[in-house]
DRENZA-976302 format. One record per residue (C-alpha): residue in one letter; y, z, x; residue number from 1. Coordinates in steps of 0.5 Angstrom, whole numbers, plus 500, padded with zeros to 3 digits. Example, Ala and Ser with C-alpha at 12.3 -4.5 7.8 and 13.67 -1.06 7.14 Angstrom:
# residues 2
REC rest  py  pz  px  nr
REC    A 491 516 525   1
REC    S 498 514 527   2
END
This chain:
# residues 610
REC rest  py  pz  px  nr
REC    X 500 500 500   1
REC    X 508 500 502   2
REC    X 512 503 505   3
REC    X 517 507 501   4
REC    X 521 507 507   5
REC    X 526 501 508   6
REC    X 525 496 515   7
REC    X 530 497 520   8
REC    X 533 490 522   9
REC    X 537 487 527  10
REC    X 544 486 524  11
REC    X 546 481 530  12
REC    X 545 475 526  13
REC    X 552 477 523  14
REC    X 556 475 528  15
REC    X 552 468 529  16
REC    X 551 465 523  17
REC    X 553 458 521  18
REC    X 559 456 520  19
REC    X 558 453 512  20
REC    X 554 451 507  21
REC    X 554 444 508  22
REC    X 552 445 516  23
REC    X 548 451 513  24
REC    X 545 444 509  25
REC    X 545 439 514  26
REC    X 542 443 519  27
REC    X 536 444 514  28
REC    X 535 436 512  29
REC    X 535 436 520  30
REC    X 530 441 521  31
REC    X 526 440 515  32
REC    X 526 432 514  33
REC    X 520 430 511  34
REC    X 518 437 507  35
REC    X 518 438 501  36
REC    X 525 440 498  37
REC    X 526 439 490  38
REC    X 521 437 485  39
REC    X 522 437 477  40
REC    X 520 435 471  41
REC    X 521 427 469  42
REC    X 518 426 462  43
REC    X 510 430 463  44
REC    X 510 429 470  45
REC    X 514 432 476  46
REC    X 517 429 482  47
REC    X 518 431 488  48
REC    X 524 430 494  49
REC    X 523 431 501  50
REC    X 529 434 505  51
REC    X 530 427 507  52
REC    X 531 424 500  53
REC    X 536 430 498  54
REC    X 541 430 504  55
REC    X 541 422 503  56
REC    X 543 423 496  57
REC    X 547 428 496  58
REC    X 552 424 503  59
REC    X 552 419 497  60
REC    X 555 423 492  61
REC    X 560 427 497  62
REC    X 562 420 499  63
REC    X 562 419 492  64
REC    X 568 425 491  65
REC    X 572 423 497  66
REC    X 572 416 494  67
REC    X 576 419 488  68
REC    X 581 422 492  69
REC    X 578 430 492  70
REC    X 580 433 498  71
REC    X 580 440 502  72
REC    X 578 447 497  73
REC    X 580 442 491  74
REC    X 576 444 486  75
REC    X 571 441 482  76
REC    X 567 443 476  77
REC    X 559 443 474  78
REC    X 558 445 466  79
REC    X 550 442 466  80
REC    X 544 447 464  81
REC    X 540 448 471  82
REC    X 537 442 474  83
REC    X 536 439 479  84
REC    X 542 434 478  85
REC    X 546 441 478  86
REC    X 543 442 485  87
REC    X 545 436 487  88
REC    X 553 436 485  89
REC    X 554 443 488  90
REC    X 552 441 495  91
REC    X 556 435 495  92
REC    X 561 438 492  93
REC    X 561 443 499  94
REC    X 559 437 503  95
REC    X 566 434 501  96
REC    X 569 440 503  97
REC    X 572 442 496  98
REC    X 569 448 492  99
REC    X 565 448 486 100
REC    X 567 452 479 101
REC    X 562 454 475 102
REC    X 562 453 467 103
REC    X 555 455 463 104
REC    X 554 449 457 105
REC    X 553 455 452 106
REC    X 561 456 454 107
REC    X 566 455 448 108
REC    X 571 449 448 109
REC    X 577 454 449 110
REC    X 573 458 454 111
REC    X 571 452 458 112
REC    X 578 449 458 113
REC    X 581 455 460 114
REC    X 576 456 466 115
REC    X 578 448 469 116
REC    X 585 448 468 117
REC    X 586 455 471 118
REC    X 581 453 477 119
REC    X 586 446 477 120
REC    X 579 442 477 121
REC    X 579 435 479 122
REC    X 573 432 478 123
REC    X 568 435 473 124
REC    X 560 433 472 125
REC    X 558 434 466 126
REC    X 551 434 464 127
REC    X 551 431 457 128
REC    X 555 428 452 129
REC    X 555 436 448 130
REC    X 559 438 454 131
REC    X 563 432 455 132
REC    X 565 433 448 133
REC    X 568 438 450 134
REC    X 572 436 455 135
REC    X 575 430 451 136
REC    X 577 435 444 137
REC    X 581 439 451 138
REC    X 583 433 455 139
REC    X 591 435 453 140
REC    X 589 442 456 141
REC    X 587 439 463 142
REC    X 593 434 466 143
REC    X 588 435 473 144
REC    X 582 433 471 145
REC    X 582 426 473 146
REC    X 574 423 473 147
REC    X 568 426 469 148
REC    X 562 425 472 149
REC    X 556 425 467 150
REC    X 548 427 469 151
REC    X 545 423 462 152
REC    X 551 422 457 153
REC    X 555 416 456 154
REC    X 561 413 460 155
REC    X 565 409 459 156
REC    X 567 407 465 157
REC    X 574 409 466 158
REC    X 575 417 466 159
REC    X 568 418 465 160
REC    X 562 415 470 161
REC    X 555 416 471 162
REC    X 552 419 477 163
REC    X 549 413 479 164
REC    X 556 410 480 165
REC    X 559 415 484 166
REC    X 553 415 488 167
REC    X 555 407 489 168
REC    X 563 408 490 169
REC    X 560 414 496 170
REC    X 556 408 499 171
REC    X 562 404 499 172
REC    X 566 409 502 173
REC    X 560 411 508 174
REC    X 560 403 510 175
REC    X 567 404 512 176
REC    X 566 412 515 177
REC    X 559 412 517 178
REC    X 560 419 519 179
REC    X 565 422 515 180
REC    X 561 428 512 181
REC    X 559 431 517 182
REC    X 566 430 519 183
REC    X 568 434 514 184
REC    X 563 439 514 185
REC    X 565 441 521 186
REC    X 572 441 520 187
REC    X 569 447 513 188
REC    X 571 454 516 189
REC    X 568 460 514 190
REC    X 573 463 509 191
REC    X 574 457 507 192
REC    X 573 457 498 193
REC    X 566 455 497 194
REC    X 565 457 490 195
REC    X 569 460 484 196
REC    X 564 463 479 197
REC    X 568 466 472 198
REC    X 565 473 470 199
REC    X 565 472 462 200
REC    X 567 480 461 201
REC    X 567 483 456 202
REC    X 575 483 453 203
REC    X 580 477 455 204
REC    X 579 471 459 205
REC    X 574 471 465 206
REC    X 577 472 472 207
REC    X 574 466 477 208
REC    X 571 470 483 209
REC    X 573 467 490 210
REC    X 567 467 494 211
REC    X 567 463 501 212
REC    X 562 459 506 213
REC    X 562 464 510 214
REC    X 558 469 503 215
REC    X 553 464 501 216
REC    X 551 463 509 217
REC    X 550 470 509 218
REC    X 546 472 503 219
REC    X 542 466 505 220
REC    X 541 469 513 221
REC    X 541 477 511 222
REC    X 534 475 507 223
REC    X 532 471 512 224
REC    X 532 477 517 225
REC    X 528 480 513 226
REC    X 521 476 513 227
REC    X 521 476 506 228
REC    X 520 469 504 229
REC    X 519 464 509 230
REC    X 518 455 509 231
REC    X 510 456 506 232
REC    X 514 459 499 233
REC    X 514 456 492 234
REC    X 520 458 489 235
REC    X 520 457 481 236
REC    X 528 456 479 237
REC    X 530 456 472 238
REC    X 535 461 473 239
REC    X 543 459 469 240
REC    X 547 456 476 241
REC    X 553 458 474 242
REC    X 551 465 475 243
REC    X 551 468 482 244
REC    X 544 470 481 245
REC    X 541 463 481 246
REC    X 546 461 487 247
REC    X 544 466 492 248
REC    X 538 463 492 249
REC    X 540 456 494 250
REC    X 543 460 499 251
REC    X 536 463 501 252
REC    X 533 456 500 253
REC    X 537 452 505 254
REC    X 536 459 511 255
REC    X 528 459 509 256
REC    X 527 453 508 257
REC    X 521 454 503 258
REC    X 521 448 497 259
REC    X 523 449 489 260
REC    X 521 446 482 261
REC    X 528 446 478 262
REC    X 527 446 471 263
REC    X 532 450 467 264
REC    X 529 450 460 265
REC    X 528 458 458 266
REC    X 523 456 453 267
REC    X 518 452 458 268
REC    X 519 458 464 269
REC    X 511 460 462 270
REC    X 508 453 461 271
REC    X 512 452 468 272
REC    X 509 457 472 273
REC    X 502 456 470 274
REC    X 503 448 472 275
REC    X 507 450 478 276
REC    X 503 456 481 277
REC    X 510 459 485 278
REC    X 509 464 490 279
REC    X 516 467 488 280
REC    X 521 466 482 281
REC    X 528 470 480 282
REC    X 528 473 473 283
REC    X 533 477 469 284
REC    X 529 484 467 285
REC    X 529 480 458 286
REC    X 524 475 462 287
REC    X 519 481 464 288
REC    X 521 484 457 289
REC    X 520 479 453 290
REC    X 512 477 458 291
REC    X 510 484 456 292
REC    X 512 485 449 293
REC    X 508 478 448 294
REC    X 502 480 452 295
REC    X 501 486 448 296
REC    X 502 484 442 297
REC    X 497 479 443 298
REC    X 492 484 444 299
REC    X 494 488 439 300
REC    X 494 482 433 301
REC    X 486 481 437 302
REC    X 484 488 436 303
REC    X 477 492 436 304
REC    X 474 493 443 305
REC    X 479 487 446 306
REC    X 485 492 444 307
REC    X 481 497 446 308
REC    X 479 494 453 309
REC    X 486 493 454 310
REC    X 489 498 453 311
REC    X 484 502 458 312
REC    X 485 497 463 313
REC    X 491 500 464 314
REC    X 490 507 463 315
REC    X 485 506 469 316
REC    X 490 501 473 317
REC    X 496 505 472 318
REC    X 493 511 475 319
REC    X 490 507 480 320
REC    X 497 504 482 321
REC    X 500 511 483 322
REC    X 496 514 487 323
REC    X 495 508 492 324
REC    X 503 509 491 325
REC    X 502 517 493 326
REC    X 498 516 498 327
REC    X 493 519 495 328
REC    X 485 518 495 329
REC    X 482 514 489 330
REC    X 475 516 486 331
REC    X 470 512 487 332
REC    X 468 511 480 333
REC    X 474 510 478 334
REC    X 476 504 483 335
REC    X 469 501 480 336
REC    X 473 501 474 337
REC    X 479 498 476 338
REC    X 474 492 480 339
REC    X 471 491 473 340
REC    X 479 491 470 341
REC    X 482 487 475 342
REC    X 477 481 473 343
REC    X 476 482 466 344
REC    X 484 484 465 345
REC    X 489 483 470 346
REC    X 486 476 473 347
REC    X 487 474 467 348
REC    X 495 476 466 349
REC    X 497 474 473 350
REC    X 494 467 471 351
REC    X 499 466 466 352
REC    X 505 466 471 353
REC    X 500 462 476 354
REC    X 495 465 479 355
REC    X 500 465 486 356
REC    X 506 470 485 357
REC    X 507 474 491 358
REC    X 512 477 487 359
REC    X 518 476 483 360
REC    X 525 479 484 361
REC    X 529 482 478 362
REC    X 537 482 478 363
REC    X 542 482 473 364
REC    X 541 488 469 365
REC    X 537 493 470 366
REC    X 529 493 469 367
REC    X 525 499 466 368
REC    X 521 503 470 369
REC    X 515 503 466 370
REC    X 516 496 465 371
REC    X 515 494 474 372
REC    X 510 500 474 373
REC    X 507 496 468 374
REC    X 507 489 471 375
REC    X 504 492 478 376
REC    X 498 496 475 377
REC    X 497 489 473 378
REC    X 497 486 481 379
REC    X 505 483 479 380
REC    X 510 486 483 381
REC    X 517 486 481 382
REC    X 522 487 487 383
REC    X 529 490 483 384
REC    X 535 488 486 385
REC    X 543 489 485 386
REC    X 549 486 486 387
REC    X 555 483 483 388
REC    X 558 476 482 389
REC    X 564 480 486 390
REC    X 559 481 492 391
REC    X 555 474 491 392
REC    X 549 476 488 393
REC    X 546 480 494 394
REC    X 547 487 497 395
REC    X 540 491 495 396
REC    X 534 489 494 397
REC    X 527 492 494 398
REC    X 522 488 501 399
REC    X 515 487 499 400
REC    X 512 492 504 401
REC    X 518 498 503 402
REC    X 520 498 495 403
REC    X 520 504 490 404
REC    X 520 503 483 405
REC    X 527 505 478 406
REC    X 531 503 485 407
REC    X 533 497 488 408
REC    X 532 498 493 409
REC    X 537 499 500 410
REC    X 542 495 502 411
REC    X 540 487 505 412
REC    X 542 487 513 413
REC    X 549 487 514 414
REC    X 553 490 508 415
REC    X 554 497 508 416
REC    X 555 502 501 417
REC    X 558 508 499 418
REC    X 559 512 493 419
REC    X 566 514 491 420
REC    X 568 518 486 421
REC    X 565 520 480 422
REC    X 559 517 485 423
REC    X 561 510 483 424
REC    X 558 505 488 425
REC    X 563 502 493 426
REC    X 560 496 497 427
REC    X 562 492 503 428
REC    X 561 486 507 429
REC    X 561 479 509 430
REC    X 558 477 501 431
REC    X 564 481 498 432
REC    X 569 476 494 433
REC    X 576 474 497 434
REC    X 579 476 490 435
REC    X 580 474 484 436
REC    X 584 467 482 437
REC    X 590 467 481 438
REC    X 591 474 478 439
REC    X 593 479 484 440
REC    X 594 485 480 441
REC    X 586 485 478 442
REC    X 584 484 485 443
REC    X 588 490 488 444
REC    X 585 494 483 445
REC    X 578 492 485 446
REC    X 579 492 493 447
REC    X 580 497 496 448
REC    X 585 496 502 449
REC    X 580 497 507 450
REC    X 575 492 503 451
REC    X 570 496 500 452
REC    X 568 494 493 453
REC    X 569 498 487 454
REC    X 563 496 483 455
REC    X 565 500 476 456
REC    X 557 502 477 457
REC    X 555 509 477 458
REC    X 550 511 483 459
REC    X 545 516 487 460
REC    X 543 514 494 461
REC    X 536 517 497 462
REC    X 535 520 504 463
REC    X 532 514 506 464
REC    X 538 510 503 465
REC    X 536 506 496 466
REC    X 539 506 491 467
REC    X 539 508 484 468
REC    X 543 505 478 469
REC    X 545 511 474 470
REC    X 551 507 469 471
REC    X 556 503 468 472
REC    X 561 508 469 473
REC    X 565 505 463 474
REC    X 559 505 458 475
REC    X 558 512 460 476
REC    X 561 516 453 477
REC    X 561 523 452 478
REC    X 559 526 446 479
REC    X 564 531 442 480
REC    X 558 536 443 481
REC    X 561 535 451 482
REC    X 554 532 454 483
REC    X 555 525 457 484
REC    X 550 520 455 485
REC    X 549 514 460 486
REC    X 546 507 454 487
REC    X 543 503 458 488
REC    X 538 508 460 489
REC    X 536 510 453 490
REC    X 535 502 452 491
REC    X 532 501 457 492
REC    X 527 506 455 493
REC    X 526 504 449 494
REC    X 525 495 450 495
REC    X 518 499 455 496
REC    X 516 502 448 497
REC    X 518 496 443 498
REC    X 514 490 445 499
REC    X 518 486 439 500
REC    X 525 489 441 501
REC    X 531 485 443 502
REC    X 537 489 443 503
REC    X 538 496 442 504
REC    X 545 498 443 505
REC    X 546 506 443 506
REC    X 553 509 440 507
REC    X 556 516 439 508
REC    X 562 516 443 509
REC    X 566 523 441 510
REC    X 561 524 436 511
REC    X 556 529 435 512
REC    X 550 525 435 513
REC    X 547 519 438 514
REC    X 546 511 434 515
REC    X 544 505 434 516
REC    X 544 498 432 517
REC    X 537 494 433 518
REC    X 535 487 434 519
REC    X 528 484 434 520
REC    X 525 478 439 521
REC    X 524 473 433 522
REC    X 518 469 437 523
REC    X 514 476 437 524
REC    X 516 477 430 525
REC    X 513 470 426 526
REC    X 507 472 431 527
REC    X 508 479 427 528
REC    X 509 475 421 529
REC    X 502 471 421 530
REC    X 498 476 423 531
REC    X 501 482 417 532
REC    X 502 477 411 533
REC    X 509 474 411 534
REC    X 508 468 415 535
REC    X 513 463 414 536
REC    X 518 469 412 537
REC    X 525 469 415 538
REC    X 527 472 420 539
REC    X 531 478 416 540
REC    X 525 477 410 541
REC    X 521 480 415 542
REC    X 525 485 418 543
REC    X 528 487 412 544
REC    X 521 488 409 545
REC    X 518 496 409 546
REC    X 513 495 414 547
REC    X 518 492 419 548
REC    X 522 498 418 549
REC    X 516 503 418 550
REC    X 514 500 424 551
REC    X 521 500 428 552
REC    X 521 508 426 553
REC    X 516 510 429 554
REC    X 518 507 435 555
REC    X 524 511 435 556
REC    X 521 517 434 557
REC    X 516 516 440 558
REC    X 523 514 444 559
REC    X 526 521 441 560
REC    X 519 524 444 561
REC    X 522 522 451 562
REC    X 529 523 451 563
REC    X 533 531 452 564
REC    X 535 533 445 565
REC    X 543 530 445 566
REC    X 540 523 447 567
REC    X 536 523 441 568
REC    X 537 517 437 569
REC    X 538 520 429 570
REC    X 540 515 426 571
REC    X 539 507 426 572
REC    X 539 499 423 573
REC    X 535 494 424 574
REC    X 540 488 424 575
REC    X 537 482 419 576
REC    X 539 477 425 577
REC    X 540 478 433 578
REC    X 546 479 438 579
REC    X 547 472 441 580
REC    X 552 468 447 581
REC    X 554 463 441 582
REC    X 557 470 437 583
REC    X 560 473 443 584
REC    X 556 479 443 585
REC    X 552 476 449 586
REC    X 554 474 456 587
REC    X 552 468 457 588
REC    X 546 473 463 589
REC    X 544 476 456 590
REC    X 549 483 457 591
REC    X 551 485 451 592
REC    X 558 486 450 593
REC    X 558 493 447 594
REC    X 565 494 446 595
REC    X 565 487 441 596
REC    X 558 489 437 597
REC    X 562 495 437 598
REC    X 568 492 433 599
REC    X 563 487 430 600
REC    X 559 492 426 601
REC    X 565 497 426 602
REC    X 563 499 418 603
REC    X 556 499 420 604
REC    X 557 505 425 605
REC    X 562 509 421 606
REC    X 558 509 415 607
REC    X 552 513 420 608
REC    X 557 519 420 609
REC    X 560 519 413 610
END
């Protein structure tokens, strides 16, 4: 078993990193030429790039960029879903010398023009003609914008082109400047812009965070440093790329130059691992939830002695689990029970995500104890991590051989960590962010003078240096009774409980008890639905429906059993539809917006307390 204590690692490769990310990229093509890079899906099939194939294509489309007049730090957009198109544009924009701006495709219209007319893009790709539309209905509002470059929507060959044609203008322009990229790639410094990313927030306009060459080359270096991943790996990328999450692993891919199969579809994630077989993937903790409700779930629907089998696999799994994690010895029986298990049980769970995943990183939100604890019993292993877009994605992250569940781990090689008052986590390093755009004021209050990040995350460190996630000091609320309560920890808790959970949004600031607002996952409630009689029902017949909420009951009075007397749960409602990004209750990474359910269902909480 691992260590639990962190590796020591030489941090000299700080001082020696390449200067930016489109060296950091040319210098991989050359390395790497002809092994694989990219696959991703083309109709039933997958096709595969060399590295060879993607610097040419991605030369081409830089070219391309110049030849429309973009110039140094200029800024152009990307509003496309994860493919391996996103990929290819980000590069080129890099290689060009300018800086990309990120824009999710779930983004409104009013949000998507605020966030290209305040970063001044130039140039935007735009994957289809959803988001083009977009772009048109605002096109007043963008006096920058001067060309769309569209993955798959329609042209119409003035302000919007294909890629292929970009791709053709760069053909031109590198007939006449044969060297003209890596000239621009050598004149890149290493504060120079290279991405802004839009935190969506939770109140007001999203802020653009100024991330440089130097951040992502970093993050990139600081994994590779750890002999965490190396160019035999498989990565499965689905991750959303305009979150910092999905682009630090590019970073991590251009250092360890292991291949990725792109394929941004969330509804294809299982069926794409199986086919795939990676050695590693990224996830937001929902991804692990929602695998976990769905596996248990099934196996309550089969019943009889499959459920019972199950069940106690996992009792003996888990037991098994920590005592190896303590050191302790396991009994000769009940490692007989665990071989038989394994080959009954857990071979089948790690054959549906692929049979070769050595382990999977979770960032983004916190994951549930019990949930890691879950997965590992079952030979899965989930390595935490955490960052923020302000410190590019990476500053902590569990290692393979040194790791503790409920922590994410110690800082990456080269970043440093404090905590400041009321243990709020101060981080600083070469990741931290160069500020906000164009708001002076906002990044004052994040920076300190001297460089540390303030993370607005409440924390405790260990003697041994890792880190644990307490709260988010601004959700943290104080009952009228006096004792603070930290929501996520209580949702969290209850997601591990609930296999058909969704959102549980817990209440109860200056009031004398706690509450909550409930969603379910609606996949796992139509397989509900089949197995108890109302297949065919909508989503808020079934949850409406006495058995839902009878059900749903006993899952907080088993949350209550876990919880100290003030934390309790003591009053609830199912919701009859789920919180989502398209009502503004979602971030476009799935974190609620408390303060805005907060205000949407204002009548419903008051009503808990008349």
């Amino acid at each position: 078993m691992p260590s639990t204590s962190p590796r020591t690692i030489d941090t000299s490769f700080v001082d020696d990193l390449i200067p930016n990310v489109a060296l950091q990229f040319l210098d991989r093509v050359e390395k790497s030429p002809d092994s694989e890079a990219y696959r991703f899906p083309r109709g039933e099939s997958w096709e595969s790039v060399t590295w060879r194939d993607t610097g040419a294509e991605v030369s081409r489309l830089a070219a391309g960029l110049l030849a429309l007049g973009i110039e140094m730090e200029q800024r152009v957009g990307i509003a496309s879903n994860t493919r391996y198109e996103w990929i290819l544009a980000d590069l080129a924009i890099m290689c060009a010398g300018a800086a990309t701006t990120t824009v999710y495709p779930s983004t409104n219209a009013e949000d998507t023009a605020y966030i290209l007319s305040d970063s001044e893009c130039r140039v935007v790709f735009a994957e289809d003609d959803e988001q083009i539309a977009k772009l048109q209905e605002r096109k007043a509002e963008l006096p920058h914008l001067l060309k769309v470059v569209t993955f798959e929507g329609a042209a119409d060959g003035d302000w919007i082109i294909g890629m292929d044609e970009l791709a053709k203008l760069g053909e031109e322009y590198l007939a006449d400047h044969p060297d003209v990229i890596k000239e621009k790639a050598e004149a890149i410094r290493p504060d120079q812009l290279a991405t802004l990313i839009y935190t969506s927030g939770t109140t007001g306009r999203p802020k653009g965070v100024r991330l440089r060459h130097r951040s992502w080359v970093y993050e990139g270096a600081a994994i590779q440093a750890q002999d965490i991943l190396t160019e035999d790996d498989l990565q499965f990328l689905w991750l959303p790329m305009a979150h910092s999450f999905g682009k630090v692993l590019l970073s991590t891919q251009l250092a360890c130059g292991f291949a990725t199969a792109v394929d941004g579809r969330v509804d294809k994630i299982v069926d794409n691992l199986g086919v795939v077989k990676p050695t590693f993937m990224g996830a937001a903790p929902r991804i692990f939830e929602k695998a976990h409700g769905r596996i248990v779930t099934m196996q309550q629907a089969e019943g009889g002695l499959k459920e019972k089998l199950f069940n106690k696999a996992f009792e003996v799994g888990i037991e098994v689990d920590r005592r190896k994690r303590e050191g302790t010895s396991v009994p000769l029986l009940l490692g007989v029970q665990h071989a038989l298990f394994d080959r009954l049980v857990f071979s089948k769970i790690r054959d549906r995500f692929g049979g070769r995943v050595r382990f999977f990183i979770s960032g983004a939100a916190a994951l549930n104890r019990d949930i890691a604890e879950w997965f590992h019993a079952a030979g899965i292993l989930i390595l935490e991590g955490y960052g923020l877009t302000e410190s590019s994605a990476g500053s902590f992250v569990n290692h393979p051989d040194g790791y503790k569940f409920g922590t994410v781990g110690p800082t990456v090689p080269g970043t440093e960590v404090k905590l400041g008052e009321g243990d709020e986590i101060l981080i600083k390093g070469p990741g931290i962010m160069d500020g906000y755009h164009n708001l002076p004021e906002e990044t004052a209050k994040t920076l300190t003078d001297d460089g540390w990040l303030r993370t607005g995350d409440k924390g405790s460190l260990d003697e041994e240096g890792f880190l644990t996630i307490t709260g988010r000091i601004k959700e943290l609320f104080k009952t009228s009774g006096g004792k603070y309560i930290a929501p996520p920890a209580i949702e969290s808790k209850f997601k591990a409980i609930c296999p058909y959970a969704s959102q549980f949004v817990v209440f109860g600031n200056e009031r004398n008890f706690c509450v909550a607002l409930i969603t379910l996952d609606s996949d796992a409630m139509a397989g509900w639905a089949e197995e108890n009689g109302m297949a065919g029902a909508s989503y808020s017949e079934i949850v409406g429906s006495d058995a839902v909420q009878q059900m749903v009951g006993g899952f907080v009075d088993e949350l209550n059993s876990r919880l100290n007397r003030w934390e309790t749960i003591k009053k609830w409602e199912l919701l009859d539809h789920d919180l989502s990004v398209e009502s503004g209750e979602l971030t476009p990474s799935m974190k609620v917006k408390r303060n805005v359910v907060e205000d949407n269902y204002k009548d419903k909480i008051d009503a808990f307390y008349a």
